[in-house]
C-alpha positions as CSV (number, residue, x, y, z in Angstrom):
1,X,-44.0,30.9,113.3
2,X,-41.8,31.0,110.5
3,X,-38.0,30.2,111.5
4,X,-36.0,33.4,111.2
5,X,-32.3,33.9,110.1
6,X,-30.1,36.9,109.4
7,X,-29.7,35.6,105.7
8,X,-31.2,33.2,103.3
9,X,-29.1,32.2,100.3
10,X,-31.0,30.9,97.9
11,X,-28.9,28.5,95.7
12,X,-25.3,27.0,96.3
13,X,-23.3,27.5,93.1
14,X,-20.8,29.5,92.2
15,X,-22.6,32.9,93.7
16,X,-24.8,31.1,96.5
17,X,-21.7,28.6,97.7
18,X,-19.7,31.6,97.6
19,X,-21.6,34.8,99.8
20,X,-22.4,31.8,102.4
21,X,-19.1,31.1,102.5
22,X,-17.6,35.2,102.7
23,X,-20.7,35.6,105.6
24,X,-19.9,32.5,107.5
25,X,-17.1,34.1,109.9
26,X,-19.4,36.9,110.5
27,X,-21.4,35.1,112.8
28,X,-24.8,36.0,111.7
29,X,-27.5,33.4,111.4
30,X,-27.4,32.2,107.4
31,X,-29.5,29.4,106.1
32,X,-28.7,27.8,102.8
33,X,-31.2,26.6,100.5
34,X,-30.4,24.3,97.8
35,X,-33.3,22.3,95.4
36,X,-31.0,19.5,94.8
37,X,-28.8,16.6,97.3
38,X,-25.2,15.9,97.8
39,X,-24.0,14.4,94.7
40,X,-23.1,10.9,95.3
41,X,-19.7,10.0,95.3
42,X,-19.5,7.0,92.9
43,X,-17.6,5.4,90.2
44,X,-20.3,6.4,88.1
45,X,-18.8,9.8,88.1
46,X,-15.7,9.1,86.3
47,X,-18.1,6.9,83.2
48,X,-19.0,8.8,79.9
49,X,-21.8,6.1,79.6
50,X,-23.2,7.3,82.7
51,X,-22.7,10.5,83.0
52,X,-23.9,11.7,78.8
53,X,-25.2,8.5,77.8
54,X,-27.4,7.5,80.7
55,X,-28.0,11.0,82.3
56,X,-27.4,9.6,85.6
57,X,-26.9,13.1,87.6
58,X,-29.6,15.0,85.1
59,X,-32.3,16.1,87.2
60,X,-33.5,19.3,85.9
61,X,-36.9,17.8,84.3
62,X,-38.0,19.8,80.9
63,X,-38.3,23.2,79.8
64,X,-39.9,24.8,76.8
65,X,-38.3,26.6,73.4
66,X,-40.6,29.6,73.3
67,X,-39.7,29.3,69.2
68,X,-41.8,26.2,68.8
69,X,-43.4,25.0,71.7
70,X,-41.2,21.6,71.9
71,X,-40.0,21.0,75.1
72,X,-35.9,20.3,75.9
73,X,-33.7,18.8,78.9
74,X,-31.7,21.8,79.8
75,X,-28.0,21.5,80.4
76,X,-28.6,22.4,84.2
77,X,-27.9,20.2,87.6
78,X,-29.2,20.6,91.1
79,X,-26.7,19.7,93.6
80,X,-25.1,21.3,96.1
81,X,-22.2,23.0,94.3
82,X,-25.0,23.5,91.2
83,X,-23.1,23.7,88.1
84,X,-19.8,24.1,89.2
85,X,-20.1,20.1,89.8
86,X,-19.5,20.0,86.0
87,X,-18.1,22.5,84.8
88,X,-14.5,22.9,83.1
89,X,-13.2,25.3,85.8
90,X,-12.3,27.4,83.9
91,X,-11.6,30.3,85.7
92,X,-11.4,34.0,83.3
93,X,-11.3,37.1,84.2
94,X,-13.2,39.4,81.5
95,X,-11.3,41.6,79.6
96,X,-10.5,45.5,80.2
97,X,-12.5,46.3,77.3
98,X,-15.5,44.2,78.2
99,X,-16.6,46.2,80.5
100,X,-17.1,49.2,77.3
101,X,-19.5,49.0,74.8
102,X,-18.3,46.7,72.0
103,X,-19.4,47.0,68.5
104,X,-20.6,43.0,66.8
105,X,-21.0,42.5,63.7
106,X,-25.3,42.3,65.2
107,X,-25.5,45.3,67.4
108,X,-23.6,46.7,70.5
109,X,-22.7,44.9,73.6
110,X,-23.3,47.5,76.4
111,X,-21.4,49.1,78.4
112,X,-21.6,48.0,82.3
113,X,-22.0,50.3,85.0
114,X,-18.8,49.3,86.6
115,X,-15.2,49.2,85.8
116,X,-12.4,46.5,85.5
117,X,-10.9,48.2,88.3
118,X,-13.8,48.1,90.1
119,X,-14.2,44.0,90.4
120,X,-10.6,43.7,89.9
121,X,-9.7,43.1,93.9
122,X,-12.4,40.9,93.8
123,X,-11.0,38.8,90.9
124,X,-8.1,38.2,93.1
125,X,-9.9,37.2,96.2
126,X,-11.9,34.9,93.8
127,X,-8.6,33.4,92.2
128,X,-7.2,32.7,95.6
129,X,-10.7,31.1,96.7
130,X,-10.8,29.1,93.6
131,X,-7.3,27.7,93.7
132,X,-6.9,29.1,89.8
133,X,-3.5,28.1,88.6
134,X,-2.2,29.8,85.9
135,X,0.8,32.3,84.3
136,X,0.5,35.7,84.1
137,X,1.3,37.7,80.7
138,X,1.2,34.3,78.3
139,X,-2.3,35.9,77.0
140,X,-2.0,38.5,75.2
141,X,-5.3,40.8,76.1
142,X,-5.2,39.4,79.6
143,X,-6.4,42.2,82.2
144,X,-3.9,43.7,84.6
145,X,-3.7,41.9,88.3
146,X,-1.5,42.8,91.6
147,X,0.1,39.9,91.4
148,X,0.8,36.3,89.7
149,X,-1.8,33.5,90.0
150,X,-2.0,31.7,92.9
151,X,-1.1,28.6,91.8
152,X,1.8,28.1,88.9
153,X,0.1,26.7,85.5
154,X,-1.2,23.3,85.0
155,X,1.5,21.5,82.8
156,X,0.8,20.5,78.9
157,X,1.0,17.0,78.4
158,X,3.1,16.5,75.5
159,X,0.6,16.1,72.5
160,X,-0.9,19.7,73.6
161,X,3.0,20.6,74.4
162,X,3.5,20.0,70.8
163,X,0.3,21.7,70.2
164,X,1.4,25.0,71.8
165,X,4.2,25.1,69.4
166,X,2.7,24.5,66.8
167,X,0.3,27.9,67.2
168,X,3.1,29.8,68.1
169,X,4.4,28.7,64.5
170,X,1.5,30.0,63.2
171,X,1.7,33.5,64.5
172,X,-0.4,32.8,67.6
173,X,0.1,33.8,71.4
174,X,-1.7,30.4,73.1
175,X,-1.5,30.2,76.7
176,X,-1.9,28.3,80.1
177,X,-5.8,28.4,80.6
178,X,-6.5,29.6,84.2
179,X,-7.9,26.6,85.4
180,X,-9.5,25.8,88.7
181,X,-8.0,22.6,90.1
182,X,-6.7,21.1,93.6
183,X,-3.5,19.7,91.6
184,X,0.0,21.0,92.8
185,X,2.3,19.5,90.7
186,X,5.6,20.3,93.1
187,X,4.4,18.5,96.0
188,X,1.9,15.8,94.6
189,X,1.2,13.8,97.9
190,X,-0.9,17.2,98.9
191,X,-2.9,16.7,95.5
192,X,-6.5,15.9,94.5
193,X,-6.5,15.7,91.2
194,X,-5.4,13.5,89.4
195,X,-5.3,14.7,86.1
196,X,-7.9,12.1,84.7
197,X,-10.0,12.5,81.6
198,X,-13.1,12.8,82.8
199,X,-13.1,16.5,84.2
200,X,-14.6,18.6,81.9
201,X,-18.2,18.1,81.9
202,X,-18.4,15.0,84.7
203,X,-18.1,15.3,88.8
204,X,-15.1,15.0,90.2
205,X,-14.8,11.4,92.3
206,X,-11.7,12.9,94.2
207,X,-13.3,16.5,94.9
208,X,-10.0,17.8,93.0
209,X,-12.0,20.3,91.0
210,X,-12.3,23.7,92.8
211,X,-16.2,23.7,93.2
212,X,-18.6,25.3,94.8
213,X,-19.2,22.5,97.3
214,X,-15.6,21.9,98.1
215,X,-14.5,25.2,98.5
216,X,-17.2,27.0,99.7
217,X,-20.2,25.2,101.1
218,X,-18.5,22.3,103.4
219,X,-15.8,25.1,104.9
220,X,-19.0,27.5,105.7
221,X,-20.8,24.4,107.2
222,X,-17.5,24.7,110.0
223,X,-19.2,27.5,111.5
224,X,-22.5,26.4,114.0
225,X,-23.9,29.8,112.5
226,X,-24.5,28.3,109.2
227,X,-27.0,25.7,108.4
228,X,-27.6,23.8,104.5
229,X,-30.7,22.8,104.0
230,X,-31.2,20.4,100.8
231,X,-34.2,19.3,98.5
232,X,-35.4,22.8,99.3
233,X,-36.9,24.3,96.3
234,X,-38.0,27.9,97.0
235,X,-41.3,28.5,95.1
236,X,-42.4,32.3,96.2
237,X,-40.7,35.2,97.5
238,X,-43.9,37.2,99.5
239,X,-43.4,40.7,100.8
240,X,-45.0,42.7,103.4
241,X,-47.8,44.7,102.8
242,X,-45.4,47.6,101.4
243,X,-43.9,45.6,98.8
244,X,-40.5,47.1,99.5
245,X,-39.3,43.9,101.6
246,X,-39.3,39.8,101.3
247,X,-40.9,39.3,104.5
248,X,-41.3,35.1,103.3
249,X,-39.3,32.7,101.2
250,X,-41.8,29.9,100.7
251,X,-40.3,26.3,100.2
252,X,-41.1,22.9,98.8
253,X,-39.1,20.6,101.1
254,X,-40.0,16.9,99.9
255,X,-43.2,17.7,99.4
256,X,-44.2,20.0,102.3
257,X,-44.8,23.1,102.7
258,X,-42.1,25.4,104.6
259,X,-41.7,28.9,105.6
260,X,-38.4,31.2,106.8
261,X,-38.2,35.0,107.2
262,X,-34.7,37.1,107.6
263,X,-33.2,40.2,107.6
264,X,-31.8,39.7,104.3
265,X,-32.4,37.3,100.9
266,X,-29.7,36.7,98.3
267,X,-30.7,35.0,95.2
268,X,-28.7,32.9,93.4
269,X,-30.8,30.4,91.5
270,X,-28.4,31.0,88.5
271,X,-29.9,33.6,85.4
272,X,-32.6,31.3,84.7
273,X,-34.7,29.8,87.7
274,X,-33.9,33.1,89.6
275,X,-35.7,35.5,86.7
276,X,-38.6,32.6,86.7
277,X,-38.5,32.8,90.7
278,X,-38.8,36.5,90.2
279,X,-41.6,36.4,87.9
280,X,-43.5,33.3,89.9
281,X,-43.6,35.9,93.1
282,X,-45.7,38.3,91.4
283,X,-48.4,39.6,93.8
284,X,-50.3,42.8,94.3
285,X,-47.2,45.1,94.7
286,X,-45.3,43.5,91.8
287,X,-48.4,42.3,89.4
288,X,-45.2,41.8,86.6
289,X,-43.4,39.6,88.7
290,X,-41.1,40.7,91.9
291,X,-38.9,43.8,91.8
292,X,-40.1,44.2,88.0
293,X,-41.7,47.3,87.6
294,X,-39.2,48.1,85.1
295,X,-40.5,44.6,82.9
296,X,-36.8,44.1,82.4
297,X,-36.8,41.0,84.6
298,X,-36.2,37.8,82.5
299,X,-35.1,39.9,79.7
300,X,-31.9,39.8,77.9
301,X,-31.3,36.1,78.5
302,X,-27.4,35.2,77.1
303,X,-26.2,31.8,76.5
304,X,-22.9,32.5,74.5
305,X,-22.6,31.3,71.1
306,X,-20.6,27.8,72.3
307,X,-19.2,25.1,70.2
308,X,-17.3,21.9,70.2
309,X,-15.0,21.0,67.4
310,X,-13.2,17.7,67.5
311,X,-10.3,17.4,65.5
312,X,-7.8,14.5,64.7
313,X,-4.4,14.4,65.4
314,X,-2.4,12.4,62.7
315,X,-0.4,11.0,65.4
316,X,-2.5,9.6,68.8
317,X,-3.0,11.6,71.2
318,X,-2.7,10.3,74.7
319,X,-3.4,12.9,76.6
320,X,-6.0,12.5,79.5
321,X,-5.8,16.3,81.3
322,X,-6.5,18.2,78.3
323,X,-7.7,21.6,78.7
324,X,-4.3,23.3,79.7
325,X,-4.2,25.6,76.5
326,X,-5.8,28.6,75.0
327,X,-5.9,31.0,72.6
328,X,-7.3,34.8,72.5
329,X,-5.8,36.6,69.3
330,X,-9.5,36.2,67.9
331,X,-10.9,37.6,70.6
332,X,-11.4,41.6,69.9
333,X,-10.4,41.0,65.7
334,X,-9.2,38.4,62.9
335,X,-5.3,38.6,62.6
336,X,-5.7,36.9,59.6
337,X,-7.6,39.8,57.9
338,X,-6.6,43.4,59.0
339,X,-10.5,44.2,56.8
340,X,-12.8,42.6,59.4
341,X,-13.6,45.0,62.1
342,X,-15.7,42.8,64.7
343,X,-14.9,40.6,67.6
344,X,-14.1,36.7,66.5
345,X,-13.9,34.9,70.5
346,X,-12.0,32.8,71.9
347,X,-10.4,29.3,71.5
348,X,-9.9,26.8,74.7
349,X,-8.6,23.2,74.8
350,X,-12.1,21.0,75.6
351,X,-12.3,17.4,77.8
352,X,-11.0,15.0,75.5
353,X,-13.2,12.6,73.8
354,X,-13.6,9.3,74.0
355,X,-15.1,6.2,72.1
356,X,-18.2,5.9,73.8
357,X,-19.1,9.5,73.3
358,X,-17.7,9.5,69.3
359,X,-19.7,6.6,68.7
360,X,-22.9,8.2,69.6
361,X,-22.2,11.9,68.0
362,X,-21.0,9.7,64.9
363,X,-22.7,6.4,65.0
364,X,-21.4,5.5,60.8
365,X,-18.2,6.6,61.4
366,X,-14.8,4.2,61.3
367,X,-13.8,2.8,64.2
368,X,-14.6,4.8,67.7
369,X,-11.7,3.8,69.5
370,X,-9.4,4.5,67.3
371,X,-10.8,8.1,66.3
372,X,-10.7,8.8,70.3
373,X,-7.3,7.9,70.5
374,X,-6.4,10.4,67.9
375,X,-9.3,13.3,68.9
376,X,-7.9,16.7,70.1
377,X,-10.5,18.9,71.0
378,X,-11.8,22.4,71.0
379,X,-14.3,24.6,72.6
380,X,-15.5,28.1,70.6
381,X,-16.9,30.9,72.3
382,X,-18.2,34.0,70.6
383,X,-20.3,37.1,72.2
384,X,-24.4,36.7,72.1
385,X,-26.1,40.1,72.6
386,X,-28.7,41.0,75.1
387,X,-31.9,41.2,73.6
388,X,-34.6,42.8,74.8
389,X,-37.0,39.4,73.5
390,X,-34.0,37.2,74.6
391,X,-35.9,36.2,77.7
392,X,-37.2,33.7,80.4
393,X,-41.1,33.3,80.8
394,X,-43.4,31.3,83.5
395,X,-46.7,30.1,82.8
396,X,-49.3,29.9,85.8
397,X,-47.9,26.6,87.3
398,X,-44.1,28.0,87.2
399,X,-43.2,26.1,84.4
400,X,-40.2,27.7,82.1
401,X,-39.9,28.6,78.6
402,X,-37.2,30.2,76.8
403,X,-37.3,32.8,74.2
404,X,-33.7,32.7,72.4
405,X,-32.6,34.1,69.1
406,X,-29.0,33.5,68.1
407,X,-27.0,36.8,67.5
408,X,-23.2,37.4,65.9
409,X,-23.8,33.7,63.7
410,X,-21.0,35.5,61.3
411,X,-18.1,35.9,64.3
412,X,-18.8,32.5,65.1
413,X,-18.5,31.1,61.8
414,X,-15.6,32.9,61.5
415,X,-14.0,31.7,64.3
416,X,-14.3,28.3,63.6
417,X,-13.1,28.8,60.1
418,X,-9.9,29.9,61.2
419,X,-9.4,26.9,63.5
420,X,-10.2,24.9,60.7
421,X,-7.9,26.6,58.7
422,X,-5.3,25.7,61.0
423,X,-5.9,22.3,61.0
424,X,-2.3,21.2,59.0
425,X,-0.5,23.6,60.9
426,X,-1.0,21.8,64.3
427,X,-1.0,18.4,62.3
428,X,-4.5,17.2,62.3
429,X,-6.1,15.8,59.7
430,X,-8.8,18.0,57.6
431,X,-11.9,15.7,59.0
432,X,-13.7,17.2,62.3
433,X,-16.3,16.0,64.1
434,X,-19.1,18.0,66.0
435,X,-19.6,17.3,70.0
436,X,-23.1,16.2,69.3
437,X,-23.7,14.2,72.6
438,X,-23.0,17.2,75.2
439,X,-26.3,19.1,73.5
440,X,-25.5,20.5,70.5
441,X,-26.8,21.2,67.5
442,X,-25.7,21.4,64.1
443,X,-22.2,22.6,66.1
444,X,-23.8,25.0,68.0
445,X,-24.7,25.0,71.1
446,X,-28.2,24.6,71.1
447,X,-30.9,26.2,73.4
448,X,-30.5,23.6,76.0
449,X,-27.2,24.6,76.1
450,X,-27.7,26.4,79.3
451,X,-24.5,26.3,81.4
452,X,-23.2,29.9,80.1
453,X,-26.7,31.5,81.3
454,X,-26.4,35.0,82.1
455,X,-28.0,38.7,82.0
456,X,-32.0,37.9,82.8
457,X,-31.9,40.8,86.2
458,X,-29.1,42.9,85.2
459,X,-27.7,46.0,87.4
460,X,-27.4,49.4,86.8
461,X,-28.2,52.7,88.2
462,X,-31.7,53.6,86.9
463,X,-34.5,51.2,88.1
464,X,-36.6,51.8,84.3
465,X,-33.6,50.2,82.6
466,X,-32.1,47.9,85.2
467,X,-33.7,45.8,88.0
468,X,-30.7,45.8,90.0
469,X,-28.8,48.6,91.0
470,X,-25.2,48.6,91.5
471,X,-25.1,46.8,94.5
472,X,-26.9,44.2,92.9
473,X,-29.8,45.4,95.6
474,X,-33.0,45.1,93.9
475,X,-34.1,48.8,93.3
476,X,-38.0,48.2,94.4
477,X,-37.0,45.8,97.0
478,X,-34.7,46.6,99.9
479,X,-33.3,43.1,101.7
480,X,-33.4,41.1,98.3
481,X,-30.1,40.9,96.7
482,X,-29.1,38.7,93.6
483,X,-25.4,37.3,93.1
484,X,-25.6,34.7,90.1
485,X,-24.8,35.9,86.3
486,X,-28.4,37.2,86.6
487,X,-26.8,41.0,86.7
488,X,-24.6,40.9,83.7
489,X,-25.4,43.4,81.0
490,X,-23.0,41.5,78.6
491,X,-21.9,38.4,78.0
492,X,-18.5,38.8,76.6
493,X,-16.2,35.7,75.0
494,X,-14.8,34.2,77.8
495,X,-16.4,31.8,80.8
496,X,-18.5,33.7,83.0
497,X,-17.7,32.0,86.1
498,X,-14.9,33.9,87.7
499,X,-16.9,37.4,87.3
500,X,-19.9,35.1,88.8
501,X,-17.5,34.5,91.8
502,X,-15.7,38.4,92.0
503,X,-19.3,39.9,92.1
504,X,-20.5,37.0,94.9
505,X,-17.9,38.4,96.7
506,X,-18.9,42.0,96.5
507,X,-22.7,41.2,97.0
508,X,-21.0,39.8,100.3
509,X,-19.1,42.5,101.2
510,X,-22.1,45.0,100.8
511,X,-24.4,42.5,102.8
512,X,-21.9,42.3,105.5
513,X,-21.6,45.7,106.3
514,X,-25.3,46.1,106.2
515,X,-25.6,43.6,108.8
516,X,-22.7,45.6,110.9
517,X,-20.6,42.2,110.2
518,X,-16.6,42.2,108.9
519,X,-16.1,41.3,105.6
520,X,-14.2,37.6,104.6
521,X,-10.6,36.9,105.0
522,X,-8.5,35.4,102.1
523,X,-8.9,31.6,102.9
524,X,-6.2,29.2,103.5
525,X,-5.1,27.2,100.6
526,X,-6.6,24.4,100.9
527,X,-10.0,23.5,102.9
528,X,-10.0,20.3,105.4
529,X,-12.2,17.9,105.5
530,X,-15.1,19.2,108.5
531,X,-18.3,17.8,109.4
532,X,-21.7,18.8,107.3
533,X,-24.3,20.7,109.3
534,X,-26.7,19.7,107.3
535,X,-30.2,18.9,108.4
């Protein structure tokens, strides 16, 4: 017989790490299932070479642009943790307004079926989780909170010191970026980091980034009620003869065929691999694909319009740590002209480059070394919409392909007009280079481009438009819950990771009480090391 938990969590990222971790001290029976290993802890971690060059930790095969046919290495990772072993943790909360309809310069970002205020006390569990340093009131369309960050904000080293002044010269509010990092500057013999320059982008050799793994998935492994199970790729969700419930999550464990069966199933595959789960389960109660009898599964696929711009400082640049700044005035109109009457996005501080990776985005330029040690760079976001042919298709064998057309091109040219226009202003020279290497194209963030991935099974009250409701319940199936970006209706400007975390949280909650369970405490500040019940 199939082995039988309470719940299966499907995934450990940023939403799977995190409900295992808020249902752990309930005591109920939860099994983690995660495609990929442990990430190996190795020097290789800290190397550009390895890490972009070499694709040492890429292990996400090939998908296929539904444009052309061509296939493409997306910019995803299986490990326990998932993404959040390379992300920038960078840790926003989405605006007030986000959460209305917002008029783009290509259409209408919906509105969402919640509030702010309704995912606002789960913001602040999910700052205090995540460790998100930061200061309060520095950005000038932040949200409101009950309180300050939980950490103070990570300190500007002085090139991006001078950098701060230099925008607030120019008639700009920049701010601390809320940043998830073990790092506390006051008392540094209790700190991980150590403010290196390979963050953004790599693993983290130290485990000071505030990731999935470290600060979810190896605290809920302290409880003998949860269990990770790893190189577990879940290939079929089956149902009972009803349809209404997953009564099987089929597995590919190394090779072999296994079975489990529980009480509940939370999905969180992230956007992409969940929708294709979804679809890959179709049977003869969900001939579309399960929990689709709407057809809106896999639909209205967002990846953010995402760009790197590398500037050059005309004095070096030292700095190793540096994405400590940001800038939002672009984010809901251009200051600079009272006539434009869309969105723009947002402006962060990006990893800094370094020679090995400007050698290879600019293999005739001068010398490498010496452009790194005078590169400041920047990361662009801008609002995608959610189109209805935006979307994430399976072919017979499972195999992925993505349909993506790019939306709001003008507030993203835009955007990166006005950074360029401030170029002397924060004493750079008028050269920039694009961050070619980390997948992008042309300067934009090209389809494999993935790590923003949102919106393919959003939620909302009526099960024609939405395959989630509120609850982030699926509407035709009553134990299968999904808590990845899956169930965003909009993308925003801003990194999606934190509302990832805040809705994890509620998916959590809601699970908890159906199982009759308390909800999660507030963690301690900082999780011990504890022994891996891993099998």
């Amino acid at each position: 017989m199939p082995e039988h938990v309470d719940v299966i969590v499907i995934g450990s990222g940023a939403g799977g790490g995190t409900v295992t971790w808020a249902l752990a001290p309930t005591g109920k029976k939860i099994l983690l299932l995660e495609r990929g290993d442990w990430l190996p802890r190795e020097i290789e971690n800290w190397s550009p070479t390895a890490v972009w060059a070499e694709g040492r930790y890429h292990n996400s095969g090939e998908w296929t642009d539904g444009a052309d046919g061509s296939s493409f290495a997306p910019k995803q990772n299986y490990y326990v943790g998932g993404n959040t072993k390379f992300y920038g943790a960078i840790l926003y909360r989405f605006r007030e307004r986000d959460f209305g309809p917002v008029q783009h310069v290509d259409g209408t970002a919906p509105a969402w079926p919640i509030s702010y205020a309704d995912l606002a006390p789960y913001y602040d569990r999910a700052e205090r989780l995540y460790q998100v340093h930061g200061t309060r009131g520095e950005d000038p369309d932040e949200p409101p909170a009950s309180g300050p960050y939980p950490w103070p904000a990570i300190s500007d080293e002085p090139r991006i010191a001078q950098l701060r002044e230099d925008l607030r010269a120019a008639g700009l509010h920049p701010f601390s970026l809320p940043n998830g990092i073990l790092l506390d500057e006051g008392r540094p013999h209790l700190s991980a980091c150590v403010r290196c320059a390979t963050c953004d982008g790599y693993p983290c050799l130290v485990n000071g980034k505030a990731d999935s793994a470290v600060m979810c998935v190896e605290p809920a492994l302290r409880y003998p009620n949860v269990t990770l199970r790893t190189r577990s790729r879940v290939v079929r969700l089956e149902t009972d003869p009803t349809g209404r419930s997953v009564s099987r999550v089929v597995v590919d464990r190394d090779g072999e065929r296994e079975e489990y069966t529980a009480d509940v199933v939370v999905l969180a595959a992230g956007a992409i691999n969940s929708a294709a789960l979804l679809l890959a389960s179709a049977g003869e109660r969900h001939p579309a694909g399960l929990g689709n009898g709407s057809g809106h599964v896999g639909r209205h696929l967002m990846l953010h319009n995402n760009s790197g711009l590398t500037a050059f400082s005309k004095t070096p640049n030292p700095t190793k740590f540096q994405k400590t700044l940001g800038v939002n005035d672009f984010y809901w109109s251009d200051p600079f002209d009272p006539d434009w009457g869309f969105p723009v996005g947002s402006i962060q501080m990006n990893g800094k480059s370094e020679s090995v990776l400007i050698g290879f985005d600019v293999p005739e330029a001068r010398d490498p070394a010496d452009l790194a040690r005078h590169s400041i760079d920047f990361w662009l976001t801008t609002e995608d919409l959610p189109l209805d042919e935006n979307r994430v298709t399976v072919d017979r064998d499972g195999a992925i392909s993505l349909h993506y057309t790019r939306t709001n091109a003008a507030e993203h040219d835009r955007l990166r007009q006005r950074l360029q226009g401030l170029l002397e202003a924060i004493r750079c020279e008028q050269d920039v280079y694009e961050d070619l290497q980390r997948q992008y194209a042309g300067g934009q963030l090209g389809i494999g481009g993935v790590a923003h991935q949102n919106g393919t099974i959003r939620f909302g009250p009526d099960p024609t438009t939405a395959p989630l409701d509120v609850d982030c319940r699926m509407h035709e199936v009553d134990n299968l819950y999904v808590a990845d970006s899956s169930f965003f209706v909009s993308s925003t400007a801003v990194n999606p990771t934190l509302t990832i975390i805040a809705n994890a949280l509620r998916v959590a909650d809601t699970v908890a009480e159906r199982l009759g369970a308390p909800a999660a405490q507030i963690p301690q500040p900082r999780p011990e090391p504890g022994v891996r019940a891993v099998v």
